[in-house]
ChimeraX commands (.cxc) that place a marker at each C-alpha (Angstrom):
marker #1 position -75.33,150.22,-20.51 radius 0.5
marker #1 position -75.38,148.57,-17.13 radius 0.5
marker #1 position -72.79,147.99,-14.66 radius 0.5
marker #1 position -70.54,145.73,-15.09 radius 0.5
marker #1 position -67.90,144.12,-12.36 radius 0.5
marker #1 position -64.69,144.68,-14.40 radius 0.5
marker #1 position -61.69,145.06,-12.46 radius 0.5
marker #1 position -59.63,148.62,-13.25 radius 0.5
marker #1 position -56.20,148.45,-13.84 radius 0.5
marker #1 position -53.84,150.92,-13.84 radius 0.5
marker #1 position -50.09,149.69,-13.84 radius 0.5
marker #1 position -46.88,151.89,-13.47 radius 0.5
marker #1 position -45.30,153.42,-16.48 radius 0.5
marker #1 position -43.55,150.80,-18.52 radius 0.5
marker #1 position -42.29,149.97,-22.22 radius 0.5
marker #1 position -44.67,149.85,-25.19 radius 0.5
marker #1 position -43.79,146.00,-25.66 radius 0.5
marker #1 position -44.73,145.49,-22.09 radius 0.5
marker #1 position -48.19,147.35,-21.85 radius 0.5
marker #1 position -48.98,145.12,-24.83 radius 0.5
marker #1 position -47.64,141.81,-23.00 radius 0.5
marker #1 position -49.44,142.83,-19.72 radius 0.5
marker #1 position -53.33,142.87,-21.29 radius 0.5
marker #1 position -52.00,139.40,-23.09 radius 0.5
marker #1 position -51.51,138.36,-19.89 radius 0.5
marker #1 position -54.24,139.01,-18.24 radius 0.5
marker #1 position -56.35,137.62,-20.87 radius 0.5
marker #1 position -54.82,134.01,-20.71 radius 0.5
marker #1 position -54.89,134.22,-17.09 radius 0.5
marker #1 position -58.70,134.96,-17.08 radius 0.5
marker #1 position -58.35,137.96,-15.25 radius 0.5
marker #1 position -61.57,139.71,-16.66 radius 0.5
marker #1 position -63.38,141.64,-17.66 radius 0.5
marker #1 position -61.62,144.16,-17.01 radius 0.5
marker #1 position -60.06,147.85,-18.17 radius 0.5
marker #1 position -56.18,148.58,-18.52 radius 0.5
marker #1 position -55.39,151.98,-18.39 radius 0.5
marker #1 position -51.81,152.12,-19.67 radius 0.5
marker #1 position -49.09,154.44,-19.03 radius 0.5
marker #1 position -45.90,154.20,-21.57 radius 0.5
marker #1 position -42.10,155.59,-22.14 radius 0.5
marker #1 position -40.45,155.44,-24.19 radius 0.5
marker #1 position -42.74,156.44,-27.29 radius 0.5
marker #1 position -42.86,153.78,-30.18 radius 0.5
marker #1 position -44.31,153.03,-33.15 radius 0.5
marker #1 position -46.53,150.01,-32.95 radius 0.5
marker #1 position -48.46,147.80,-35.90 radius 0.5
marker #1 position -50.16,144.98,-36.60 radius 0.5
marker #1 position -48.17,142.26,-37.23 radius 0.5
marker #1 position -49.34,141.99,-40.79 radius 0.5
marker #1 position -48.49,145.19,-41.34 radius 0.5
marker #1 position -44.87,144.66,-40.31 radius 0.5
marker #1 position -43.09,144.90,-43.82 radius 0.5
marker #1 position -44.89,148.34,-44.69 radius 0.5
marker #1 position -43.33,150.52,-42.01 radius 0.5
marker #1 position -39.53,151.64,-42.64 radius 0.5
marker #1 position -37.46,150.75,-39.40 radius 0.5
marker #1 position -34.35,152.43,-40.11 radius 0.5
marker #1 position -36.97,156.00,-40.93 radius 0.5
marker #1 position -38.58,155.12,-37.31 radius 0.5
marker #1 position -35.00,154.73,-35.94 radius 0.5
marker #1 position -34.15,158.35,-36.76 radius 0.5
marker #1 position -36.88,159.85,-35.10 radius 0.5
marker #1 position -35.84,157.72,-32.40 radius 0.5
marker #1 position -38.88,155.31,-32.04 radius 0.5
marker #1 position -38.51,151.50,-31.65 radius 0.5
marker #1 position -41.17,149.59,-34.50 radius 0.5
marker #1 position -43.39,147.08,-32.03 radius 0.5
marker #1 position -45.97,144.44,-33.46 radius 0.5
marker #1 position -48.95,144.51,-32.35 radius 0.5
marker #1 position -50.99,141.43,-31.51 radius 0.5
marker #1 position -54.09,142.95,-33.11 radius 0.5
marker #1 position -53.90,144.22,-36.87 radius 0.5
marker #1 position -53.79,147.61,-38.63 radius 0.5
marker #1 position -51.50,150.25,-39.35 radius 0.5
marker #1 position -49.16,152.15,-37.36 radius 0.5
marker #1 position -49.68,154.26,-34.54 radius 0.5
marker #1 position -47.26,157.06,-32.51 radius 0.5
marker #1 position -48.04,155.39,-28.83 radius 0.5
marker #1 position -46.55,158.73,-26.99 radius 0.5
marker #1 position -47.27,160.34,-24.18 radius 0.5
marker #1 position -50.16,162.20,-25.93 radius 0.5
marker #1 position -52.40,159.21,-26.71 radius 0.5
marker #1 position -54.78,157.70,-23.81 radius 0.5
marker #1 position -54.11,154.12,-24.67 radius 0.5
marker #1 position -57.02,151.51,-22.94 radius 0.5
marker #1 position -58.04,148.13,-23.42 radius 0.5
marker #1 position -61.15,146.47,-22.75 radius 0.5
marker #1 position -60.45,142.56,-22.00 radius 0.5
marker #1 position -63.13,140.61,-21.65 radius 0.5
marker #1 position -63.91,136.72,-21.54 radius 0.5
marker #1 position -65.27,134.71,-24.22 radius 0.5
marker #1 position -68.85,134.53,-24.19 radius 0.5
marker #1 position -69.24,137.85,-22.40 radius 0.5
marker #1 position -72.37,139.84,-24.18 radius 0.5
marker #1 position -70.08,143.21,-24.79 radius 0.5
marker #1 position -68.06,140.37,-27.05 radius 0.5
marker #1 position -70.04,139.20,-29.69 radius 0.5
marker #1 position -68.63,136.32,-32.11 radius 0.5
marker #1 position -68.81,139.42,-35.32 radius 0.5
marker #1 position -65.69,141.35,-34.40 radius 0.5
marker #1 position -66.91,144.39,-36.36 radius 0.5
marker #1 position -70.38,144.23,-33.83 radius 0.5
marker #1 position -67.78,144.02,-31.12 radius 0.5
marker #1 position -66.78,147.69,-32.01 radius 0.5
marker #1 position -70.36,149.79,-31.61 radius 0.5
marker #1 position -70.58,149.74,-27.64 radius 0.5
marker #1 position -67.02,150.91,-27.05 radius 0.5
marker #1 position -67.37,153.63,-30.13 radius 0.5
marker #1 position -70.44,154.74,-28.75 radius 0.5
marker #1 position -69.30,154.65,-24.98 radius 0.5
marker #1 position -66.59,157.21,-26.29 radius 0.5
marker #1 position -68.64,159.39,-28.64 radius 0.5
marker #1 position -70.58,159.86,-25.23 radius 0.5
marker #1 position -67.28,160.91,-23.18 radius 0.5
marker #1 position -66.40,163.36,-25.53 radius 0.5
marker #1 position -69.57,164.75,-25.25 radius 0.5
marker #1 position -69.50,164.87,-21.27 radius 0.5
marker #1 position -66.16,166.69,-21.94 radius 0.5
marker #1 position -68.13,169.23,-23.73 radius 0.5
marker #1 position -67.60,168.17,-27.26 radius 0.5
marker #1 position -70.04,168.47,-29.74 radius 0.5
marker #1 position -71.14,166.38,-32.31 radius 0.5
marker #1 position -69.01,163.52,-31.71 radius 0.5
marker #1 position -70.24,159.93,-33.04 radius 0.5
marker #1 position -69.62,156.22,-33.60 radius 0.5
marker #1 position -69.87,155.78,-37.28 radius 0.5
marker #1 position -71.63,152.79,-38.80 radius 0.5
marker #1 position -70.13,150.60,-40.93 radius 0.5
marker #1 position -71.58,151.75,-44.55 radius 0.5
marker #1 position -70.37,155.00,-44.15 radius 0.5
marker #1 position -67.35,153.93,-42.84 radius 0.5
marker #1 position -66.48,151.75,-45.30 radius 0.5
marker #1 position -67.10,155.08,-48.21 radius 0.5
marker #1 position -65.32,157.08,-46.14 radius 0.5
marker #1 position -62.69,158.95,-48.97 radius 0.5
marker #1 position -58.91,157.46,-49.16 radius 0.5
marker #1 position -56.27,159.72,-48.71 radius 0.5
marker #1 position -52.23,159.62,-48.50 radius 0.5
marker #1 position -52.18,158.80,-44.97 radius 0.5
marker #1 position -54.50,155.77,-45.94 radius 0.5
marker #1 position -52.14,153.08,-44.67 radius 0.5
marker #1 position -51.64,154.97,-41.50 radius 0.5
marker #1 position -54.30,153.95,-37.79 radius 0.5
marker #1 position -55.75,157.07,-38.27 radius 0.5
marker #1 position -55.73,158.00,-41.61 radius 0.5
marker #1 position -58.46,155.19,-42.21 radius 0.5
marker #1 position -61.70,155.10,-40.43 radius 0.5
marker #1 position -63.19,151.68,-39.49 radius 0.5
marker #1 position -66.72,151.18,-38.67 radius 0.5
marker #1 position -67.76,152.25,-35.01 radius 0.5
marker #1 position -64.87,154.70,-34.58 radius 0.5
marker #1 position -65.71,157.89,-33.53 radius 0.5
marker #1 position -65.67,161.06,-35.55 radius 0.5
marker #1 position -65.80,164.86,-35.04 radius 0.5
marker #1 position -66.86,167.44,-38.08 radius 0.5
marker #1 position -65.70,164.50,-39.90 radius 0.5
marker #1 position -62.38,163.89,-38.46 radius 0.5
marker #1 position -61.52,161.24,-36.73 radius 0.5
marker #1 position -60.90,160.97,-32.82 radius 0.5
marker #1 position -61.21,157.48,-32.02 radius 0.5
marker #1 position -58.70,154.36,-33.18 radius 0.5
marker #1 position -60.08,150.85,-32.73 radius 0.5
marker #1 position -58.32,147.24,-32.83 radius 0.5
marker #1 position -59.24,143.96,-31.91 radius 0.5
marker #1 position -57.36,140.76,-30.04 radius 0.5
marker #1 position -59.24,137.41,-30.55 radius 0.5
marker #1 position -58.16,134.52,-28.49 radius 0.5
marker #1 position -59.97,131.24,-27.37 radius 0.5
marker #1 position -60.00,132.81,-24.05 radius 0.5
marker #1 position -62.01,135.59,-24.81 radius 0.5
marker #1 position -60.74,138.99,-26.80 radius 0.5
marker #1 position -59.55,142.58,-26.54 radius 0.5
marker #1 position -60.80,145.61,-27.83 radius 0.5
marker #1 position -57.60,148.34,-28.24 radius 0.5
marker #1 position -58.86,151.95,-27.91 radius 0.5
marker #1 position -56.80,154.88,-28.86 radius 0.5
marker #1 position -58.10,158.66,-28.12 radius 0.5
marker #1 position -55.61,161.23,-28.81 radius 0.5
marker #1 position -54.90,164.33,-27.02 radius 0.5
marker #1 position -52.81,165.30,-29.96 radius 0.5
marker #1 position -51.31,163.45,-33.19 radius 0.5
marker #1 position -47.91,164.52,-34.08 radius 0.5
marker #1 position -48.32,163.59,-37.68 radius 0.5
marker #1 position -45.37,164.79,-39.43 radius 0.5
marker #1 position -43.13,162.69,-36.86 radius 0.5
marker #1 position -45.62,159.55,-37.48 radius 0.5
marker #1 position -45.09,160.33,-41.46 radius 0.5
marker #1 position -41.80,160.67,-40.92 radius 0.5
marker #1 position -41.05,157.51,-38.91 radius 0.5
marker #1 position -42.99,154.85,-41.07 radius 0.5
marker #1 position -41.69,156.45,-44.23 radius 0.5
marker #1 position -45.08,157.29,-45.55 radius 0.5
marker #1 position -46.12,158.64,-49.25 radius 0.5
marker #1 position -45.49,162.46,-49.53 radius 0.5
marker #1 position -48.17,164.81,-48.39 radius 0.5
marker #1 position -49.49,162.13,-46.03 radius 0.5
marker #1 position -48.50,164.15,-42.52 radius 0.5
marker #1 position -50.81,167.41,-44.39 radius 0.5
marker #1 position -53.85,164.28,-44.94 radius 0.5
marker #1 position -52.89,162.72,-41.66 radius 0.5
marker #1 position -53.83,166.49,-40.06 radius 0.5
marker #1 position -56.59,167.20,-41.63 radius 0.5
marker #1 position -58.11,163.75,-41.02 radius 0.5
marker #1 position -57.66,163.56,-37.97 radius 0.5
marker #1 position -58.14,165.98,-34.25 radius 0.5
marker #1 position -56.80,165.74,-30.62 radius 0.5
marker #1 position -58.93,166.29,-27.51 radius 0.5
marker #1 position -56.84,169.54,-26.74 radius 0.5
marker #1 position -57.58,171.23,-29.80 radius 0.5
marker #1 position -61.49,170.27,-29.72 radius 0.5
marker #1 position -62.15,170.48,-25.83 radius 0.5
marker #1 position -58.73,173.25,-24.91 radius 0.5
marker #1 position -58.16,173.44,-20.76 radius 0.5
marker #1 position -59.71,169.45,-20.67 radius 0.5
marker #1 position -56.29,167.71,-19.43 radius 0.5
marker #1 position -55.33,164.16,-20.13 radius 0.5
marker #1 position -56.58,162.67,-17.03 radius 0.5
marker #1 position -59.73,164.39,-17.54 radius 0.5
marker #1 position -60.33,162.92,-20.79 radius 0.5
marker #1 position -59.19,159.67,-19.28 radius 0.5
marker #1 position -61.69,159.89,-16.70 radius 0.5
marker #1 position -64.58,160.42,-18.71 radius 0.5
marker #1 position -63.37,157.18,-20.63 radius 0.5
marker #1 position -63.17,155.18,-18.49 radius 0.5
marker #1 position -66.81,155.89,-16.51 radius 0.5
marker #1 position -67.83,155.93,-20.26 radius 0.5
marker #1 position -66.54,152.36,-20.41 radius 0.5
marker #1 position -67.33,150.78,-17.41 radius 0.5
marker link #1:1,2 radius 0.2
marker link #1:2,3 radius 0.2
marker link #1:3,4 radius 0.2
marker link #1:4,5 radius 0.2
marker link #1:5,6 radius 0.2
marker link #1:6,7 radius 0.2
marker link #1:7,8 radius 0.2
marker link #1:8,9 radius 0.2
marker link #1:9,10 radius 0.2
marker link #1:10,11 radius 0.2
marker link #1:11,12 radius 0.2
marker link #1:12,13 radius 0.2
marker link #1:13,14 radius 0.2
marker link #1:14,15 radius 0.2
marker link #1:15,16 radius 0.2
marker link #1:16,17 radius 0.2
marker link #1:17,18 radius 0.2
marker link #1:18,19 radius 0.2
marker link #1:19,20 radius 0.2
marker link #1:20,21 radius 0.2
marker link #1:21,22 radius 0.2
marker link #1:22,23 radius 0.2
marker link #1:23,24 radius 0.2
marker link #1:24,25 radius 0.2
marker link #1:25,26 radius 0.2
marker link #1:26,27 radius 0.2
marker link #1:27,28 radius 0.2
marker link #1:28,29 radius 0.2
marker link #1:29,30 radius 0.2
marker link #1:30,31 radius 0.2
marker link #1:31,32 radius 0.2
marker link #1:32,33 radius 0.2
marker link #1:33,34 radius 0.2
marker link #1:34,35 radius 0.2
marker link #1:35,36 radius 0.2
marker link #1:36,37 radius 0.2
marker link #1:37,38 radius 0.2
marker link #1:38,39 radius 0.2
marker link #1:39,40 radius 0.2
marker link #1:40,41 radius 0.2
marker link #1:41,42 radius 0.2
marker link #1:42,43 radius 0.2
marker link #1:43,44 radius 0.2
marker link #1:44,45 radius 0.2
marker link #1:45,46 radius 0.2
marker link #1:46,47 radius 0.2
marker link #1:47,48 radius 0.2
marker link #1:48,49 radius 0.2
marker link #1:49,50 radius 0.2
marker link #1:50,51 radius 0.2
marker link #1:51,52 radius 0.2
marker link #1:52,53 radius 0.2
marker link #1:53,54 radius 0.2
marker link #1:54,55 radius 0.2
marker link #1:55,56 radius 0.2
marker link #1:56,57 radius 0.2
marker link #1:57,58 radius 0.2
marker link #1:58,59 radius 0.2
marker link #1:59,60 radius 0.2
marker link #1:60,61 radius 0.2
marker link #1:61,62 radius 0.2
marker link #1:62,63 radius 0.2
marker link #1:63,64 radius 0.2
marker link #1:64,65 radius 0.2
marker link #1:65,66 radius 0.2
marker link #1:66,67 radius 0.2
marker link #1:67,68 radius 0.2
marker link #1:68,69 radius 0.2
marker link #1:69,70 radius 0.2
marker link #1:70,71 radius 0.2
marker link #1:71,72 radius 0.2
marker link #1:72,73 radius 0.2
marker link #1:73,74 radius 0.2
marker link #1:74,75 radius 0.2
marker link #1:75,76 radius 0.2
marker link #1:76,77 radius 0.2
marker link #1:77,78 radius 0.2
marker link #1:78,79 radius 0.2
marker link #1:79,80 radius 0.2
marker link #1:80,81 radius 0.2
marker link #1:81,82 radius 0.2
marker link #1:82,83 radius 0.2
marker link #1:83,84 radius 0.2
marker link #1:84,85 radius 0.2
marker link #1:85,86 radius 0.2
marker link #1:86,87 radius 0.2
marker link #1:87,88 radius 0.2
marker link #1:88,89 radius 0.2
marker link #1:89,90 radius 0.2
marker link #1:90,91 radius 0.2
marker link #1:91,92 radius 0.2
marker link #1:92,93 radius 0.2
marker link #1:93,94 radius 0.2
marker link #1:94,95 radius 0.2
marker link #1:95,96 radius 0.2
marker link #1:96,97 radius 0.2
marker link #1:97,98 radius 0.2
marker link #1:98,99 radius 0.2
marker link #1:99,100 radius 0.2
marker link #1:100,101 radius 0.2
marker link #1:101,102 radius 0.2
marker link #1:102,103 radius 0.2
marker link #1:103,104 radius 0.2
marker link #1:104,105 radius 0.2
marker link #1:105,106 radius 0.2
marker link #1:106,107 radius 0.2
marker link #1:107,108 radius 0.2
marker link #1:108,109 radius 0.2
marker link #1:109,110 radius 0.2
marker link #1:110,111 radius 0.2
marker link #1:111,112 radius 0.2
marker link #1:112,113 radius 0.2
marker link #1:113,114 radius 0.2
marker link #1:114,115 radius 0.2
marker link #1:115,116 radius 0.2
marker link #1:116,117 radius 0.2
marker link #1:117,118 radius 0.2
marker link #1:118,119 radius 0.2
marker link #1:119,120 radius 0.2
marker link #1:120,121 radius 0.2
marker link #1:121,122 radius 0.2
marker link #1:122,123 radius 0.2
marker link #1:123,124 radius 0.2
marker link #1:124,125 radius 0.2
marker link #1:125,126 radius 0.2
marker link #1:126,127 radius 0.2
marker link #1:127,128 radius 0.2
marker link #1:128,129 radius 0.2
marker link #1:129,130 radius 0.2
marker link #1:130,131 radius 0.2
marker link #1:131,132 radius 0.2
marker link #1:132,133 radius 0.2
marker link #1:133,134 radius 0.2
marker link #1:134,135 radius 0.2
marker link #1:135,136 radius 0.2
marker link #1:136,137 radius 0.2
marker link #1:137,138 radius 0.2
marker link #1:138,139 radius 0.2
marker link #1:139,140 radius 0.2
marker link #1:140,141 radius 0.2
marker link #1:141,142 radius 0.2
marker link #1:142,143 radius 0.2
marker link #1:143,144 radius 0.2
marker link #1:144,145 radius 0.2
marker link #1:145,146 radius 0.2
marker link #1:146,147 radius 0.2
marker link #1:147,148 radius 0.2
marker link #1:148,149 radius 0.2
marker link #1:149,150 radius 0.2
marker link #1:150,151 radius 0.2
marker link #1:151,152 radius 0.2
marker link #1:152,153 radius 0.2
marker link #1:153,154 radius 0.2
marker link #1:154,155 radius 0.2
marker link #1:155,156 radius 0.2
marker link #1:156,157 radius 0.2
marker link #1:157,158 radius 0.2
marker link #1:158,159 radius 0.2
marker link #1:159,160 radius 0.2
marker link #1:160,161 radius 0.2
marker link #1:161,162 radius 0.2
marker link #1:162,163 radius 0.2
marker link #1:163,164 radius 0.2
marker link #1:164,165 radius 0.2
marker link #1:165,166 radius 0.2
marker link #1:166,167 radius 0.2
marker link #1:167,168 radius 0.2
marker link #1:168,169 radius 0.2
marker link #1:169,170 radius 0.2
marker link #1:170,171 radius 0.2
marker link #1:171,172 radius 0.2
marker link #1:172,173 radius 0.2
marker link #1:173,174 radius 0.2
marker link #1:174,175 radius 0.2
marker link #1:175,176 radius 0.2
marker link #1:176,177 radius 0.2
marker link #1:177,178 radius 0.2
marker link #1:178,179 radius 0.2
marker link #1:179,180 radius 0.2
marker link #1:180,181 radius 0.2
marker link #1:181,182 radius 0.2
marker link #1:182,183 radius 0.2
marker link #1:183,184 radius 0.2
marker link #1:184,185 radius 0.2
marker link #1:185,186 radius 0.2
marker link #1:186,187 radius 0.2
marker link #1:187,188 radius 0.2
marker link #1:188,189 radius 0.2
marker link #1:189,190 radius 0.2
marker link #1:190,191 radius 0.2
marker link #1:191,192 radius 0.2
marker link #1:192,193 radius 0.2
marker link #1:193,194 radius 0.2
marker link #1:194,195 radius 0.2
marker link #1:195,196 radius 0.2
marker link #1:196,197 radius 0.2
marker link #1:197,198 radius 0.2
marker link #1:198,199 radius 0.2
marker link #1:199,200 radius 0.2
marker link #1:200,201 radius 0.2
marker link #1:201,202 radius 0.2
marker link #1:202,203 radius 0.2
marker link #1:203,204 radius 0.2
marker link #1:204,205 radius 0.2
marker link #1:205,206 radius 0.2
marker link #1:206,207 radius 0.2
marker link #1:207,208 radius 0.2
marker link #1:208,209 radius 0.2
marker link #1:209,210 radius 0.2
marker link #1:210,211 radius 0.2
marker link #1:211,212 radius 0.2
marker link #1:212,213 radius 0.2
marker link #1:213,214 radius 0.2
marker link #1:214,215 radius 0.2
marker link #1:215,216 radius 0.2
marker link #1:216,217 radius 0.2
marker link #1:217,218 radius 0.2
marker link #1:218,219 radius 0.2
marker link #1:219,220 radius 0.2
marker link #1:220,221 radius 0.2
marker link #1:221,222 radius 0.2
marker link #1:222,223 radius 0.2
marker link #1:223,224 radius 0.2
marker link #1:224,225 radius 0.2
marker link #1:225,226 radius 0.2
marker link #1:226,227 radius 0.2
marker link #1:227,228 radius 0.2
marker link #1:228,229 radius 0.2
view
């Protein structure tokens, strides 16, 4: 991929509902391309605004976590401080954002396939979107990362990567999520999810510190980010 002039961002810690805001922002401003790194506390559960009614506030509330919509769709995620959190904002018309949202997807899964691999993980890949779309339902189906959407990245078959998608008149951005670690009966807990779904949350999905342990967070979001850019 070549270079590309995209401004890097990294703001000071701030809310959930304000990293989401900021990338917004900058999008409507025209401030792009560029790549938000973000930094958040508290943790909170966010999901796409469609997605709203399925998640149980008051079971989110007792686990302490605030329920945020997200501008872009899908199901809920734990944003803690053990997810690397980065958006990719670029202007409409820019080649890296083609008009078929699900093309949109295969640079930035591939990009990270590759960054796992520089961070000595093997076998890590962007899956297409046939395979994708068989991949086996489980419990934790309604959950970010209990589904697998095409171009999101895999490992033995579980999944490392979560993908979502802005789309404004201004141009779009792509949401990507790369644990370090999933607490998934917390996340199960919070959203009120079906029974067993924190065992089929696990099993679906792994952190970086359990596939690459001694790589630290701002190692892994190092090698994003030059994967990115």
């Amino acid at each position: 991929m070549p270079p590309l002039a995209w401004r890097q961002v990294r703001p000071p810690t701030c809310t959930v509902a304000g990293a989401l805001g900021r990338s917004v922002d900058l999008l409507a401003r025209g401030e792009c391309p560029a790549l938000v790194v973000h930094s958040v506390s508290p943790a909170a559960i966010t999901v796409g605004r469609a997605q709203m009614a399925d998640v149980d506030v008051a079971a989110a509330a007792r686990e302490g976590l605030e329920v945020i919509a997200r501008p872009s769709g899908g199901g809920p995620v734990l944003w803690d401080d053990d997810l690397i959190a980065i958006d990719v904002i670029l202007p409409a018309g820019h080649p890296l954002l083609p008009t078929d949202v699900v093309a949109a997807y295969r640079w930035v899964g591939e990009a990270v396939a590759g960054a796992l691999g520089s961070l000595g993980i093997a076998g890590a890949r962007a899956v297409p979107p046939d395979e994708a779309r068989a991949w086996p339902r489980g419990e934790a189906a309604g959950l970010c990362f209990g589904g697998l959407s095409p171009w999101e990245v895999v490992v033995d078959g579980r999944k490392v990567l979560g993908l979502s998608q802005v789309r404004r008149r201004a141009g779009g951005i792509v949401q990507v999520g790369v644990p370090m670690a999933l607490d998934a009966p917390r996340l199960a807990r919070a959203v009120g999810a079906p029974p067993n779904a924190a065992d089929d949350l696990a099993a679906r999905t792994a952190g970086i510190r359990e596939l690459a342990p001694g790589v630290t967070r701002d190692q892994a979001t190092d090698a994003l980010v030059t994967a990115l850019f």
